[in-house]
VOPAGU-2260 file (C-alpha; in pm, 1 decimal, decimal comma):
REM VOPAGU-2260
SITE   aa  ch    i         X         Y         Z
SITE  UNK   A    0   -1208,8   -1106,2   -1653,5
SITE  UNK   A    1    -958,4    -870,6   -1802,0
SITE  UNK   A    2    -805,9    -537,9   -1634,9
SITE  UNK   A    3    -658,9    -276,7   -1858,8
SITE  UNK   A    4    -362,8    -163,2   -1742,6
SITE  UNK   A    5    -540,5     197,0   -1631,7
SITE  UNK   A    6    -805,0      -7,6   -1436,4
SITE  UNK   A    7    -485,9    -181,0   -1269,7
SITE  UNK   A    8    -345,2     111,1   -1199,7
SITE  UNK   A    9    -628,9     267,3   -1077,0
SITE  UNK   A   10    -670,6     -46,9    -821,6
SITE  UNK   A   11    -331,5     -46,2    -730,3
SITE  UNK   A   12    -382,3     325,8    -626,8
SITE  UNK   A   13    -686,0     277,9    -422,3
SITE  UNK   A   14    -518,4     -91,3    -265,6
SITE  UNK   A   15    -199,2     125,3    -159,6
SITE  UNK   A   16    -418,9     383,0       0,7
SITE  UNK   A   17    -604,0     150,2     241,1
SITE  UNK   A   18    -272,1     -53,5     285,3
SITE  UNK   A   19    -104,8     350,6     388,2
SITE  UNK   A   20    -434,8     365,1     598,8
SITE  UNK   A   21    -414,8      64,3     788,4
SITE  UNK   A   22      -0,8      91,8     844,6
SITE  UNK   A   23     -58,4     420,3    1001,7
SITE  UNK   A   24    -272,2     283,8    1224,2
SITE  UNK   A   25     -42,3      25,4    1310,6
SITE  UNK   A   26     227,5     271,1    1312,8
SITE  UNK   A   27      80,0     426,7    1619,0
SITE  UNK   A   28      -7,4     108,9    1817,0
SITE  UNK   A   29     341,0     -37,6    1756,1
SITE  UNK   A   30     635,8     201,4    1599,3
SITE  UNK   A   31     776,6    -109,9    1412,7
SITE  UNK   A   32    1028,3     -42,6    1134,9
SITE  UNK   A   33     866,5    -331,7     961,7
SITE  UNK   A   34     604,2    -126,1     838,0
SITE  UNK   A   35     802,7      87,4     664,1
SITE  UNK   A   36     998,4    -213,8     525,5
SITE  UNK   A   37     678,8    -301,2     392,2
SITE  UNK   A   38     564,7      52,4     279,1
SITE  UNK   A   39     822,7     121,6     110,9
SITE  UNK   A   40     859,2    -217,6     -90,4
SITE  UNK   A   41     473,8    -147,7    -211,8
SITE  UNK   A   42     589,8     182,2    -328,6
SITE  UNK   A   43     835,0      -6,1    -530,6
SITE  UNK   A   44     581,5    -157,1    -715,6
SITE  UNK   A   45     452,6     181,9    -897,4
């Protein structure tokens, strides 16, 4: 199965908005720098 690098793109944008979803839910149970670690290597990625 092939993705086109729009349809990538377009994936990556909706997988980086649950991932944003889910670390600010974690961001309010647990305040961990981690998370941004994380959030900000994914924004990297773009």
């Amino acid at each position: 199965m092939r993705v086109t690098g729009r349809q990538r793109k377009g994936y990556m944008v909706e997988l980086e908005a649950e991932v944003a979803k889910i670390e600010r839910r974690e961001e309010k149970l647990l305040r961990k720098p981690a998370i941004c670690r994380n959030y900000r290597r994914i924004r990297r990625w773009r």
